[in-house]
N, C-alpha and C positions, 0 to 999 in steps of 0.2 A: 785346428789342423784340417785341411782339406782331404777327402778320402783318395786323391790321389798320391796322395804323400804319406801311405799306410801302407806296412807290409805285411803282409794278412797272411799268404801262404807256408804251410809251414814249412815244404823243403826248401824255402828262400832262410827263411829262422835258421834248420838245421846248417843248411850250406855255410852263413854266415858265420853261427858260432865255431862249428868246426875247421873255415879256413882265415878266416879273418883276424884282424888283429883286437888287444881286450887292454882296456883300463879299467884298473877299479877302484871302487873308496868302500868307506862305512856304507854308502847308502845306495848303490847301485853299481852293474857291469855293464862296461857299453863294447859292444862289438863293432868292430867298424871297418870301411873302405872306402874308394874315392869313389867318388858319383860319376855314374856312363853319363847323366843329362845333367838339364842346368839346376833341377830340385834336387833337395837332398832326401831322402826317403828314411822313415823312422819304423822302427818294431818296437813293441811295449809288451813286455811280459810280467807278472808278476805269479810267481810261483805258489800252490797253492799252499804251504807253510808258513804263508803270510795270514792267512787266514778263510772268513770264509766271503762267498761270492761279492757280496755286498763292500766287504773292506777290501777286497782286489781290485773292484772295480772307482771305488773313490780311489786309490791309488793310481790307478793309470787316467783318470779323469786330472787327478794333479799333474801329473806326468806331462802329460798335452797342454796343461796351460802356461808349462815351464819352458815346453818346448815353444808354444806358440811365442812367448817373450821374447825367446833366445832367438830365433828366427828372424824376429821383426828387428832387432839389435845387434846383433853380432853375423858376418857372414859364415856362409857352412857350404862346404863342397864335399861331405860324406855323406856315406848311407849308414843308418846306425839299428843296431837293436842294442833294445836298454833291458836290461833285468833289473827289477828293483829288490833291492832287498828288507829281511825282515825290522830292519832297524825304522824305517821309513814309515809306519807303523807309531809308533810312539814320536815321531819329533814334528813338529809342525812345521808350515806350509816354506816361512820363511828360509828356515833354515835346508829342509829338502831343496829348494830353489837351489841356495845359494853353492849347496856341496854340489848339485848335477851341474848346474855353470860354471863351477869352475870346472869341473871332470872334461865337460865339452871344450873347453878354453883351451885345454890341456891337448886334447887331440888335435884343436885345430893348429896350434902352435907347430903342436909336432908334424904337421903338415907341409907345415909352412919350409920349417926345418930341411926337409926331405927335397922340399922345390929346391931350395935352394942351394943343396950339395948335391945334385943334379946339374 
């Protein structure tokens, strides 16, 4: 992921989770809206009850390289912040993929959805 496609500030974080819409699974909450440009911007958070710096930080290092797939394959017109949760922690790489891609899958559909009852 390119640093311009990070949302780093956190009254962007706060704004988001508070008005924005949320899907969630076992393994992460994605906050989300449509994109003002033509990127779509990501937030990564991983709460510190996941543990300590070291495994929050291999968490969101996986986080960015799920995203980075899902980007190159699948098109995206939101801005998202992701909470990941404690489960993500015990389950390997494959399978975290596989539950955050579909989660993403899920919002872009319902995207799609929305254009089109419009």
């Amino acid at each position: 992921m390119k640093k311009r496609e990070i949302i780093k500030e956190s009254r962007e974080f706060d704004r988001m989770i508070a008005t924005c819409k949320m899907k969630k699974n076992a393994y992460a909450l994605v906050f989300y809206e449509p994109s003002s440009t033509k990127e779509a911007l990501y937030g990564i958070s991983v709460p510190k009850k996941c543990g300590k710096a070291h495994l929050r930080n291999f968490l969101k290092r996986r986080t960015r390289e799920i995203l980075s797939f899902y980007k190159k394959n699948y098109p995206n017109s939101f801005n998202c912040i992701i909470i990941i949760r404690k489960t993500c922690i015990t389950s390997s790489y494959e399978e975290m993929k596989e539950h955050l891609i579909k989660l993403l899958m899920e919002i872009e559909k319902e995207k799609e959805n929305e254009k089109d009852t419009h």
